[in-house]
C-alpha positions as CSV (number, residue, x, y, z in Angstrom):
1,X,55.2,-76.2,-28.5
2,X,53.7,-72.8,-28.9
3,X,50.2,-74.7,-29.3
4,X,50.6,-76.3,-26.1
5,X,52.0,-73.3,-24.4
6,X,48.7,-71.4,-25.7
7,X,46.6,-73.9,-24.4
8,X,48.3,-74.0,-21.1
9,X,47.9,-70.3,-21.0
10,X,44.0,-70.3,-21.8
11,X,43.7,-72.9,-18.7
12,X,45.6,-70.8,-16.6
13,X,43.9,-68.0,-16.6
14,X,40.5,-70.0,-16.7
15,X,41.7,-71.2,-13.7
16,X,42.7,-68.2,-11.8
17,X,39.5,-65.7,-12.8
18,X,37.6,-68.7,-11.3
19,X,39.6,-68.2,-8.2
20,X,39.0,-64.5,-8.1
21,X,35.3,-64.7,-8.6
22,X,34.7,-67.3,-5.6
23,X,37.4,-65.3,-3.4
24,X,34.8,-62.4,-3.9
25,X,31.9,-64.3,-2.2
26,X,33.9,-64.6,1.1
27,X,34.1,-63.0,4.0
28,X,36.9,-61.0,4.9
29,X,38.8,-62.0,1.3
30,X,39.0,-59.9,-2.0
31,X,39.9,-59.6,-5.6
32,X,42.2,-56.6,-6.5
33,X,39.3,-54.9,-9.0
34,X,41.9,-52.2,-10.3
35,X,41.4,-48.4,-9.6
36,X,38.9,-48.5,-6.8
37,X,39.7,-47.7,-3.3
38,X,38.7,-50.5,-1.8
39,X,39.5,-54.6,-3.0
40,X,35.8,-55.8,-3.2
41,X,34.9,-58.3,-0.8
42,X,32.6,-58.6,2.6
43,X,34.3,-57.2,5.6
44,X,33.0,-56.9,9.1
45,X,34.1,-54.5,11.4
46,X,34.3,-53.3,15.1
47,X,33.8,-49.6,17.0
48,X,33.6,-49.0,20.4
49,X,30.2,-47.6,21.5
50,X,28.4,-46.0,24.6
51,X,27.0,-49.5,25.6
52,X,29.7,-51.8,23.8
53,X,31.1,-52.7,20.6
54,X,29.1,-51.8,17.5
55,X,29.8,-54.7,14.9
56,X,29.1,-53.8,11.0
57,X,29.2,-55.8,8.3
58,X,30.5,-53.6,5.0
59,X,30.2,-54.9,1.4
60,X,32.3,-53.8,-1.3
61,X,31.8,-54.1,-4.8
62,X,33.6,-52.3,-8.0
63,X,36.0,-51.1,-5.6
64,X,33.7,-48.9,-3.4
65,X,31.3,-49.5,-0.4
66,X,28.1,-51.1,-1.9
67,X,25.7,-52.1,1.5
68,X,26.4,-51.8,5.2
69,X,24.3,-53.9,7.5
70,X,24.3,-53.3,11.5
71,X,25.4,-57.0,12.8
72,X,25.4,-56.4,16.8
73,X,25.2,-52.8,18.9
74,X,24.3,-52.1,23.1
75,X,23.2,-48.7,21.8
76,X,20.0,-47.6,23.9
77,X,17.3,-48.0,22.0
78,X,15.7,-44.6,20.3
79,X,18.9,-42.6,21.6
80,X,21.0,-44.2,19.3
81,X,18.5,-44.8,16.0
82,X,18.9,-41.9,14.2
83,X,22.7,-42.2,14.9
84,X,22.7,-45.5,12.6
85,X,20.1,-44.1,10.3
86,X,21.2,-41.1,9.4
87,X,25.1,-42.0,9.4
88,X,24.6,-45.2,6.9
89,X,22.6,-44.2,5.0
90,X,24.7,-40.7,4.0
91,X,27.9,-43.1,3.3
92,X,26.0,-45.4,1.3
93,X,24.4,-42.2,-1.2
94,X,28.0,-40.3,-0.9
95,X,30.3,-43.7,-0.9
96,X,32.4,-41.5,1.8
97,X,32.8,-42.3,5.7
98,X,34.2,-38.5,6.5
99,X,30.9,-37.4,8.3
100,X,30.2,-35.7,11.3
101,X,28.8,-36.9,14.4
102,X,25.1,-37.0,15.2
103,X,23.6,-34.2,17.4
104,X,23.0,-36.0,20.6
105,X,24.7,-39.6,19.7
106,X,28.3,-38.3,19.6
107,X,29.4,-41.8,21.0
108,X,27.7,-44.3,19.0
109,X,28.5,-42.0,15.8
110,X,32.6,-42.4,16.7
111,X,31.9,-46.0,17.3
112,X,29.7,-46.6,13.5
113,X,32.5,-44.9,12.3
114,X,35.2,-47.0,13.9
115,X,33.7,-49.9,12.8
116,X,33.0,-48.6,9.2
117,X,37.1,-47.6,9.4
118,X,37.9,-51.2,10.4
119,X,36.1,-53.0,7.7
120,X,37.2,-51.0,5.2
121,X,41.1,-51.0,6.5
122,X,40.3,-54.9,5.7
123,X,39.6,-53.7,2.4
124,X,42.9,-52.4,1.9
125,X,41.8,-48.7,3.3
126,X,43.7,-46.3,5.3
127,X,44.0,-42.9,6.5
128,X,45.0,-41.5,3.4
129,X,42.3,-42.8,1.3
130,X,39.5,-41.8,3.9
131,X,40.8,-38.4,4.2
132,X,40.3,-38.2,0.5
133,X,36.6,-38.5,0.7
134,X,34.3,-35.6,0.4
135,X,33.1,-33.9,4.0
136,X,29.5,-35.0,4.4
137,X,26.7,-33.6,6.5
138,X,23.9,-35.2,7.9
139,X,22.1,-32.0,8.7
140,X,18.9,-31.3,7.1
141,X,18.0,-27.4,5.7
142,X,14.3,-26.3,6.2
143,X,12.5,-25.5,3.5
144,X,10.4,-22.8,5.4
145,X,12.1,-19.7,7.4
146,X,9.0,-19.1,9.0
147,X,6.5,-21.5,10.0
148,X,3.1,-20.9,12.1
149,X,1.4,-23.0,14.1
150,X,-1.2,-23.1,17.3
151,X,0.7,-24.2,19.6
152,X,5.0,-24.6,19.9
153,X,6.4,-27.5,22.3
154,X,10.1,-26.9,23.0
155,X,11.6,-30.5,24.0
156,X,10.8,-34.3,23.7
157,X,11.1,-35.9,26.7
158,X,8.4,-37.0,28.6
159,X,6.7,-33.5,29.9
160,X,6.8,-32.5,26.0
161,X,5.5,-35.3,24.2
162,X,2.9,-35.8,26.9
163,X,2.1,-31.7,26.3
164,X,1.9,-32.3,22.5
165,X,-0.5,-35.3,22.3
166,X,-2.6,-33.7,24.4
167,X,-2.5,-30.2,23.2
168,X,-3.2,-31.8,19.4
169,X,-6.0,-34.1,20.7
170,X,-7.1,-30.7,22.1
171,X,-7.6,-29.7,18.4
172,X,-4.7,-27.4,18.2
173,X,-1.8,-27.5,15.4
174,X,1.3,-28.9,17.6
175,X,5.1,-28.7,16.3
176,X,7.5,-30.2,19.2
177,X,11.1,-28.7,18.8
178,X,13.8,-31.1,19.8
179,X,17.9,-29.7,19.5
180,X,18.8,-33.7,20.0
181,X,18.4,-36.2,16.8
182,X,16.3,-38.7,19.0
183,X,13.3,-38.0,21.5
184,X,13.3,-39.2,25.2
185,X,15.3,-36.9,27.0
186,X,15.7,-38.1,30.4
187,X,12.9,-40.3,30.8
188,X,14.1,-42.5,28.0
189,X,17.0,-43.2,30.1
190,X,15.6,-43.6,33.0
191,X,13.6,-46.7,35.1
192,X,10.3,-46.0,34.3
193,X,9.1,-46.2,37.1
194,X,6.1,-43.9,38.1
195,X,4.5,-43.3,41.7
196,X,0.6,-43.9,42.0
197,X,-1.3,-44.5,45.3
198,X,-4.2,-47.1,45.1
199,X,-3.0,-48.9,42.1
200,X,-4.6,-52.4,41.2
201,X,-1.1,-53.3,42.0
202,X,-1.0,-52.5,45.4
203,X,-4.5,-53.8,45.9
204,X,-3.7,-57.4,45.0
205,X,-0.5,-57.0,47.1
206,X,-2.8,-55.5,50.0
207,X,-0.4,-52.4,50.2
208,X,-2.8,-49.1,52.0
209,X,-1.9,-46.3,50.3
210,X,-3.6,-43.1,49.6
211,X,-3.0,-39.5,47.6
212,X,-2.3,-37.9,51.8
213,X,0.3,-40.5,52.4
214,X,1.9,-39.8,48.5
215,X,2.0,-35.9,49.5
216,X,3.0,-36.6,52.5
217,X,6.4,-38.9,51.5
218,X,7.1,-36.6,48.5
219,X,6.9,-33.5,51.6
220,X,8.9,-34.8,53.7
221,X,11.2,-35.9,51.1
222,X,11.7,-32.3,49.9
223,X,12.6,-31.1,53.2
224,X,9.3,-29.8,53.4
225,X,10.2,-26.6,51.0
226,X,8.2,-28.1,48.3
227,X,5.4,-26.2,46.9
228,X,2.8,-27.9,48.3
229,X,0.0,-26.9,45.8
230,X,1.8,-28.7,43.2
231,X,2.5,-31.6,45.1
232,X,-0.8,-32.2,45.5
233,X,-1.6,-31.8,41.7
234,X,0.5,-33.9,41.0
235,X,-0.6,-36.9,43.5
236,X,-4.5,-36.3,43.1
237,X,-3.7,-36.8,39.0
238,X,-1.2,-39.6,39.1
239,X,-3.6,-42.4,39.0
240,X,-6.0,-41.1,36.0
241,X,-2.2,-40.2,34.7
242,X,-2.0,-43.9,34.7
243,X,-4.8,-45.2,33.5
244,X,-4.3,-43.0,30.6
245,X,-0.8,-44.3,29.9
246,X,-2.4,-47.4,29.7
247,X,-5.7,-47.1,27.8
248,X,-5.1,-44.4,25.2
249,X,-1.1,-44.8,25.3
250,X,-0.9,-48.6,25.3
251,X,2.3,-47.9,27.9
252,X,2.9,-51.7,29.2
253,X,3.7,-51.7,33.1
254,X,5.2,-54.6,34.7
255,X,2.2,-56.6,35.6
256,X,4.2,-58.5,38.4
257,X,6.3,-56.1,39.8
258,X,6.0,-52.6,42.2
259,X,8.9,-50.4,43.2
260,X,9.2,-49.0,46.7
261,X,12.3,-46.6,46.0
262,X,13.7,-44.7,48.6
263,X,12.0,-42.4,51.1
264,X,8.4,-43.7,50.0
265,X,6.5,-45.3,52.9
266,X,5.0,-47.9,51.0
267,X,5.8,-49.8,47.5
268,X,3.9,-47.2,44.8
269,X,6.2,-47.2,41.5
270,X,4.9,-49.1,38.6
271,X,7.4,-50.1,36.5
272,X,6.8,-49.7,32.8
273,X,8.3,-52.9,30.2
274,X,11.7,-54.0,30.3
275,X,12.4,-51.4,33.3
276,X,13.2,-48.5,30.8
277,X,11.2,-45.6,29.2
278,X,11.7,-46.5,26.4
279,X,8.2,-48.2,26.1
280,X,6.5,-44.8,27.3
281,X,8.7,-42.2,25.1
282,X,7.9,-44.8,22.2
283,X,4.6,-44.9,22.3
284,X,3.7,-41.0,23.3
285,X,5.8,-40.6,19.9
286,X,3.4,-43.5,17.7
287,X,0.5,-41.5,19.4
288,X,1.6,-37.9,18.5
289,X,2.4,-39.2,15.0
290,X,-1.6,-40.9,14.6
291,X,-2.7,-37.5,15.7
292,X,-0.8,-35.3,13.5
293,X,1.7,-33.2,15.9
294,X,5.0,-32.3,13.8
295,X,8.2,-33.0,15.0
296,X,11.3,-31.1,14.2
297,X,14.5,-32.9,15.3
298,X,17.8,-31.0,15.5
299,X,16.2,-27.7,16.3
300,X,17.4,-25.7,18.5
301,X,15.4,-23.1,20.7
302,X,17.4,-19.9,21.0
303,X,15.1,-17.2,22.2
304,X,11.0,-17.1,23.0
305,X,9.7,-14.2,20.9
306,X,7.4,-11.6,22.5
307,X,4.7,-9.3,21.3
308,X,4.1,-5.6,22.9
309,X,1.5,-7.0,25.3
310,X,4.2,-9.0,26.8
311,X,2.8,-12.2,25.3
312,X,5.0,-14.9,24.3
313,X,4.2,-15.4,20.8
314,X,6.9,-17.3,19.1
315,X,9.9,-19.0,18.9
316,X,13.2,-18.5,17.4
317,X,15.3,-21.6,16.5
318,X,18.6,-22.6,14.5
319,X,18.9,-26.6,13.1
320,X,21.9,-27.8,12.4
321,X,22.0,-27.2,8.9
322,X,23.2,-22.9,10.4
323,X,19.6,-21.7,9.4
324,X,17.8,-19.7,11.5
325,X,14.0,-20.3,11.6
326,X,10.9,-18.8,13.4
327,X,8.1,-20.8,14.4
328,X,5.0,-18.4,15.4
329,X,2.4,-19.3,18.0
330,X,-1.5,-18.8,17.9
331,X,-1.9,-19.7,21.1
332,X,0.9,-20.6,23.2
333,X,4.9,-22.0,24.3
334,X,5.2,-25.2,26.5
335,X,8.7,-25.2,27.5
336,X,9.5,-29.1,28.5
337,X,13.6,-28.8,27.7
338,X,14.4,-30.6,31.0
339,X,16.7,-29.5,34.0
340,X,20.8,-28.4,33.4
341,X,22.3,-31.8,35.0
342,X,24.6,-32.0,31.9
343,X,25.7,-28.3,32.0
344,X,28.7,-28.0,34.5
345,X,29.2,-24.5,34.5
346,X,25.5,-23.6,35.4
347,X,25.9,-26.5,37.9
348,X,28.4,-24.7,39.0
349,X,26.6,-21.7,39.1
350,X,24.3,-22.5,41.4
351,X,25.9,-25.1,43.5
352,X,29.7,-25.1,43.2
353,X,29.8,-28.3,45.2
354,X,28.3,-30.2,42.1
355,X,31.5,-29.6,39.6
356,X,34.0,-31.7,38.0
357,X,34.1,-34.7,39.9
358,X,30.9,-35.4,39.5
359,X,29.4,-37.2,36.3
360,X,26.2,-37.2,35.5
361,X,23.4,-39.6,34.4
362,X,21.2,-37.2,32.1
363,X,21.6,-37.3,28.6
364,X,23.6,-34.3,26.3
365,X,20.9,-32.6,25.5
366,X,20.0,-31.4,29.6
367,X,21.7,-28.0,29.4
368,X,19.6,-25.9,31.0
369,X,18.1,-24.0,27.5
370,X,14.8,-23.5,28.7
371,X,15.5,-22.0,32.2
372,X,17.5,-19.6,30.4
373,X,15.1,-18.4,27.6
374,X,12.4,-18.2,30.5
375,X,14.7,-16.0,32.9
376,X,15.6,-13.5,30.0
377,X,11.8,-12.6,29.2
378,X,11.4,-12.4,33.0
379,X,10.6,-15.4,34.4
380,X,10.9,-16.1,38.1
381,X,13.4,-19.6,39.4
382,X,13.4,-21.1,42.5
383,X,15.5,-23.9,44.2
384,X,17.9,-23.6,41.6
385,X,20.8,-24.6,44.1
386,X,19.2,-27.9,44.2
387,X,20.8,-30.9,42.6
388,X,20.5,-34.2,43.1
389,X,23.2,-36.8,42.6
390,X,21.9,-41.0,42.0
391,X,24.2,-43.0,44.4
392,X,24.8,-46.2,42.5
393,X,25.7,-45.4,39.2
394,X,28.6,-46.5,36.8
395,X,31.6,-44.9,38.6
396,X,33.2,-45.0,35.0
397,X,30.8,-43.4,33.1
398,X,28.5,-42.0,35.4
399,X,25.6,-43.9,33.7
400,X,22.9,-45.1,36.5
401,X,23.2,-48.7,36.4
402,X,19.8,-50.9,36.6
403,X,21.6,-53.8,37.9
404,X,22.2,-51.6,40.5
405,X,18.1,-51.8,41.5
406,X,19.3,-55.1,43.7
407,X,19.3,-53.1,46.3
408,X,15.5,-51.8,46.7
409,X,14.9,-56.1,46.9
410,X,17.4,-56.2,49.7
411,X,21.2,-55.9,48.6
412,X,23.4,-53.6,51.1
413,X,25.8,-51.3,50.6
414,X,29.4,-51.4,51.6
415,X,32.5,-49.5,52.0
416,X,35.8,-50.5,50.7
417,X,36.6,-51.5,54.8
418,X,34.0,-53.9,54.5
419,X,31.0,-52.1,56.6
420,X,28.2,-51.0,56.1
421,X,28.1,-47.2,56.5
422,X,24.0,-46.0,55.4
423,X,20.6,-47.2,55.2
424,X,19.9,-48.3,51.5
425,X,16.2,-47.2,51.2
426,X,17.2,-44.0,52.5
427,X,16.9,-40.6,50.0
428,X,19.1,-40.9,47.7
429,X,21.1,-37.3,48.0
430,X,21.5,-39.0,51.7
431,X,23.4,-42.3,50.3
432,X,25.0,-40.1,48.1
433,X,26.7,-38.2,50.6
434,X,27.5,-41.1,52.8
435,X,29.2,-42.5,50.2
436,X,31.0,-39.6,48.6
437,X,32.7,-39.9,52.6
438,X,34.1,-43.2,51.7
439,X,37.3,-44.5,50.8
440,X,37.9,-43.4,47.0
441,X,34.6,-42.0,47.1
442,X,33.1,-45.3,45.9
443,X,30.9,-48.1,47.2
444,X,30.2,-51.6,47.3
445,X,26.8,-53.0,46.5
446,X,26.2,-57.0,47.9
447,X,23.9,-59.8,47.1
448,X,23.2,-63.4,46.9
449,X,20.3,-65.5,45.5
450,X,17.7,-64.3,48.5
451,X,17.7,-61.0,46.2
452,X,18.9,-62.0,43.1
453,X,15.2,-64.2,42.5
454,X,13.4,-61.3,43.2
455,X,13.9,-59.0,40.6
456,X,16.5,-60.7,38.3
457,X,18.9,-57.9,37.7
458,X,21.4,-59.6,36.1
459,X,19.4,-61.0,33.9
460,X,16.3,-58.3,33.3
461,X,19.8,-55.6,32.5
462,X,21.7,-58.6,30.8
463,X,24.0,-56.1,28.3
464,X,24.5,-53.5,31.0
465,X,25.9,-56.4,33.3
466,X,27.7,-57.8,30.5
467,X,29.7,-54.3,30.3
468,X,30.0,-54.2,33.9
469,X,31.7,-57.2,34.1
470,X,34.1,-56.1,31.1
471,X,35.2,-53.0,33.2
472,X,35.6,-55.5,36.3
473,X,33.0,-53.1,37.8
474,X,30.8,-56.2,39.1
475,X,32.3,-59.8,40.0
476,X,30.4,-63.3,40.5
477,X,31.3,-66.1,43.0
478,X,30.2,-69.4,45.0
479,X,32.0,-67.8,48.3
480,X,31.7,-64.1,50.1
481,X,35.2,-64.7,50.3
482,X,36.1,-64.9,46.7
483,X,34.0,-60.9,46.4
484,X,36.2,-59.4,49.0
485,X,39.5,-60.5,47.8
486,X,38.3,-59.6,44.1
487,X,38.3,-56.2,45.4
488,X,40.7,-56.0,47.9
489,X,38.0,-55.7,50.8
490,X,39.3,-57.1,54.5
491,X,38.0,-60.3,54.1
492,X,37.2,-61.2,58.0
493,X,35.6,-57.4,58.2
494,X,33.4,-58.3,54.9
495,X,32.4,-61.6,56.5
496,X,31.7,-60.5,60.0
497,X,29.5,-57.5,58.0
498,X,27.5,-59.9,56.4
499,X,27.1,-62.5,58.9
500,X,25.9,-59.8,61.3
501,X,23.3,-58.7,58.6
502,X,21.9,-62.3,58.5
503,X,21.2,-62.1,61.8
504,X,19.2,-59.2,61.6
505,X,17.6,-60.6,58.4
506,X,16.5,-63.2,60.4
507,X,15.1,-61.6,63.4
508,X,13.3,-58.8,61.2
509,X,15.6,-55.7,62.7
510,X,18.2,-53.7,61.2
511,X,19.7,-52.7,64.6
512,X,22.6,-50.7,63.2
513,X,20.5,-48.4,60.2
514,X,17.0,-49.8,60.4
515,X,16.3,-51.1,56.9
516,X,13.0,-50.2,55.2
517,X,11.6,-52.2,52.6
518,X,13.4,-55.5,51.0
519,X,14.9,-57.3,54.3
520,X,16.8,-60.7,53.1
521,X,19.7,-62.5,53.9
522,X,23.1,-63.2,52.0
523,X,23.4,-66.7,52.3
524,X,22.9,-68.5,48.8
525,X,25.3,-68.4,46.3
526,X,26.6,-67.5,43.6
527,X,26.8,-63.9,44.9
528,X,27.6,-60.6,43.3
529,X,29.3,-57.4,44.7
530,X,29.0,-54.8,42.4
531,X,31.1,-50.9,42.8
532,X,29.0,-47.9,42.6
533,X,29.5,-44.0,42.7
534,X,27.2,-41.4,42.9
535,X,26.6,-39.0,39.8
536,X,24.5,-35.8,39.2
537,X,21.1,-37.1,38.0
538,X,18.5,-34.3,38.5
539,X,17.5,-30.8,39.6
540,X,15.1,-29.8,41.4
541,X,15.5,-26.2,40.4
542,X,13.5,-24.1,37.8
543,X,10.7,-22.1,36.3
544,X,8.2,-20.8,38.8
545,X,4.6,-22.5,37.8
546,X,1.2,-21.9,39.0
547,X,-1.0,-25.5,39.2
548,X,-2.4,-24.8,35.8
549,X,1.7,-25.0,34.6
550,X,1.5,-21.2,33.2
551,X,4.8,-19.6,34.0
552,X,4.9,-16.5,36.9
553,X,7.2,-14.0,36.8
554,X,9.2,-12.4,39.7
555,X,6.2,-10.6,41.0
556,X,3.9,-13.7,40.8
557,X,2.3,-12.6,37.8
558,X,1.4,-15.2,35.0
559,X,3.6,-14.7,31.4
560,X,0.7,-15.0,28.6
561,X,1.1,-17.8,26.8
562,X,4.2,-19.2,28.5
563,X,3.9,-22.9,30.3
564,X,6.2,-25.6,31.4
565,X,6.2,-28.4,32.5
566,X,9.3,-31.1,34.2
567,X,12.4,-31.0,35.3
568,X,12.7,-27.3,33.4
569,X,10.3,-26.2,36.6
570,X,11.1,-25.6,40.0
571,X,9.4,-26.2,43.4
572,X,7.6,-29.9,43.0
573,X,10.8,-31.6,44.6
574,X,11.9,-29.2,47.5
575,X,15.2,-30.1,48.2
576,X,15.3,-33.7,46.4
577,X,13.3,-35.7,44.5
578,X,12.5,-39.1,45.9
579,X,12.4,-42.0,43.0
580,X,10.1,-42.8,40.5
581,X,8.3,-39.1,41.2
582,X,10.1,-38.0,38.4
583,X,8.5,-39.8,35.6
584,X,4.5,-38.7,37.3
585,X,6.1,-35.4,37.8
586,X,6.1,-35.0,34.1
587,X,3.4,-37.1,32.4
588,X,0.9,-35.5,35.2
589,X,2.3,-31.6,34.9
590,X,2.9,-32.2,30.6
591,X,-0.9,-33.1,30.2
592,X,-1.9,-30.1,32.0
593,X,0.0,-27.6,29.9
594,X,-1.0,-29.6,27.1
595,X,-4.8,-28.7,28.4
596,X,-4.4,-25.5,29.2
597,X,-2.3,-24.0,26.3
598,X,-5.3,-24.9,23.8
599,X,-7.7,-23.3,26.7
């Protein structure tokens, strides 16, 4: 008996460590490994992100976290890489997922977190046990206090990176300063699309256009306050501002496509890949790093330092790591920190229209910093009350929505009555007030297949739809009927609306608004109606510049080596910046300071 029992025995536990080592190859299974905090095994989890879920898939081994690999994430690209980065890698070196948030990712941090928790909790984790891990930072110290260098660029959007490349190309020792973990700043996020008059574009389209008619919209889309010095700057250098993009940037424009946004007489916006910036912040940054600019991320600009000539000379900065650091300047400061869209209470400040129920379209980092620094050496601002809200954005988040771009090809805008109530090619602070007089503050944005097949929306902004339709902020159907009922529209007002505009597709005259641009009916299914609000997207306000981009003061007198360039100046726009000027605005102005600083 006890031979037979012993043999029994030996099989048994043959059998069940055989078990345990094949449960550890699965997904989602474990084997109790005795003292570790976790039961090893490969475990996928889910967080919720800025653009959707963030899927990771966590392997555990010897009872801790061993490898984490990023399965799925609607993260913007560049914003959100040195969120995933910075975060996975720390957990993996200090096997702990108590970490802070990344400067400038907040969102996609909570949701690689989340979905780190998740797995794990399928690991047999819980609050307790992640409590119990040690507080990690994924700040970095400087080794340096004091660093010196030609010439200092505070920002990385698209004024500062285009300032940097070309102030190092210049032969000059660049160091960019960015407070955020990611460059882009606003242009990342934004359309990238960029006004130029005579264009090959426009050619082969046989569109007239010249730099007199380009001053001339941009004018009278500033209420005709703009500084028209730098307007002019601006138009006469857009298209070598171009061709440069293209030839010494590589920045891919849509071959196929030109934008006529609102208030433009003509279509003039080249769009750059993909309909993003990210193309164009991308490849400024691959250029800057082939020419030797440094970058310093999560470094604050506090205060510009100046000598007893009254020269700017310096910067002061803090990182994120508490240290305080100064960066010295042989020859010059380019402030290109952006405008204050994301700062309510100097929003407020200057407008106290613009405050809490507005959200905004600009990313964290558009605090004003810049405008600040410059007004405490003595700087001179103008048109700071200024600010411009983007009428069809996400009326959740306040993120502009590219699906949205339907209507420069010929979707129209409706009220929660089911009229019409502005022109859509109108200015955009002009839609945006129209609609901020609607029902619930809201709008309704309407198209069938006439528009959908010529610029493909839904399909070009695929993952932004798809999270448009999970917040039932967009709807899809074979009938007009089926859209207004979806949203509780009047469904014989909606109908009568569109019918009505069909005629006036037809006969080629918007007799109630008079319709620039895009003019097509809504007669092939499947349609879409889409709800929109507007949400503060840029100021016009800022540092006074001369045409060279060297910063006045309040008697007109130029700063020594002080320049800026972008939304951080003031005067370009007038009273609101008409679409896609934006993006010229700063590559144009950037490459000058870039120039001149070196000069």
């Amino acid at each position: 008996m006890k031979k037979g029992f012993k043999v029994m025995s030996l099989l048994l536990v043959f059998l069940m460590t055989f078990v345990g080592l094949a449960a550890c190859g699965k997904t989602d299974t474990a084997a109790n490994t005795g003292g570790g905090k976790y039961k090893d095994g490969v475990y996928e989890g889910r967080g919720a992100g800025n653009g959707g879920d963030i899927i990771l898939k966590v392997a555990v081994e010897n009872g801790d976290i061993a490898s984490i690999d990023v399965i799925e994430h609607k993260e913007t690209e560049v914003l959100s890489d040195a969120a995933f980065d910075k975060i996975i890698n720390a957990v993996l070196e200090n096997k702990s997922i108590n970490i802070d948030v990344v400067t400038g990712a907040s969102f996609t941090s909570r949701g690689i977190i989340a979905a780190l928790k998740d797995a794990l909790i399928k690991a047999g984790g819980n609050d307790d046990i992640f409590s119990k891990d040690v507080k990690i930072s994924v700040a970095k110290e400087e080794n340096e206090l004091e660093q010196t260098y030609d010439v200092i660029v505070i920002g990385g959007g698209g004024a500062g990176l285009s300032a940097a490349v070309e102030a190092q190309a210049a032969g000059a020792k660049v160091v960019l300063l960015e407070k955020m973990s990611s460059l882009g700043g606003n242009t990342l996020v934004s359309g990238g699309g960029l006004n130029v008059p005579g264009t090959d574009q426009q050619k082969a389209l046989g569109i007239e256009d010249s730099v007199e008619t380009f001053i001339e919209d941009t004018m009278k889309g500033g209420d005709n306050i703009n500084n028209k010095e730098l307007v002019t700057v601006m138009a006469e250098n857009a298209l070598s501002t171009a061709k440069w993009l293209v030839d010494k940037i590589k920045v891919e424009f849509m071959s196929d496509r030109l934008q006529q946004f609102g208030g433009h007489s003509v279509p003039r916006a080249l769009i750059a890949k993909g309909n993003h910036g990210t193309d164009l912040i991308q490849k400024l940054k691959a250029y800057g790093d082939d020419l030797g600019v440094v970058f310093k991320m999560e470094t604050k600009a506090e205060e510009l330092i100046v000598d007893d000539n009254n020269r700017v000379v310096g910067v002061k900065a803090t990182n994120t790591a508490g240290q305080e650091i100064i960066f010295n300047a042989n020859k010059g400061v380019i402030i290109a920190s952006g405008g204050f869209g994301a700062n309510l209470d100097m929003r407020k400040e200057y407008n106290p229209e613009i405050d809490e129920k507005y959200k905004t379209t600009d990313v964290a980092g558009t605090t004003g910093d810049g405008i600040v620094m410059a007004e405490n050496i003595g700087a001179d601002l103008m048109h700071m009350e200024y600010i411009q809200t983007y009428p069809t954005c996400n009326p959740k988040t306040g993120i502009i929505s590219y699906v949205a771009n339907s209507r420069f090809d010929g979707a129209i805008l409706l009220n929660q009555e089911g009229n019409r109530f502005v022109e859509e090619m109108d200015r955009r602070d002009v839609i945006s007030k129209a609609i901020l007089n609607q029902t619930n503050r809201e709008s309704y944005l309407v198209w069938g297949q006439e528009v959908e097949q010529v610029g493909n929306m839904t399909e070009l902004h695929k993952d932004e739809y798809n999270n448009l339709e999970k917040l039932d902020l967009i709807y899809k159907a074979d009938t007009i009927e089926e859209l207004a009922e979806h949203f509780n529209i009047d469904v014989n007002s909606f109908k009568a609306t569109i019918e009505k505009y069909n005629k006036y597709a037809k006969n080629g005259k918007d007799e109630d608004f008079n319709r620039r641009g895009s003019f097509l009916p809504i007669e092939k299914g499947p349609f879409y109606i889409q709800k929109v609000a507007p949400a503060v997207h840029h100021t016009m306000g800022g540092i006074v510049v001369n045409k060279e981009a060297k910063v006045l003061d309040k008697e007109g007198n130029i700063i020594p080596g002080l320049f800026a360039a972008g939304e951080v100046t003031g005067g370009i726009h007038g009273t609101n910046r008409l679409g896609g000027n934006a993006v010229t605005d700063v590559v144009v102005f950037g490459r000058i300071a870039g120039e001149n600083v070196v000069k």
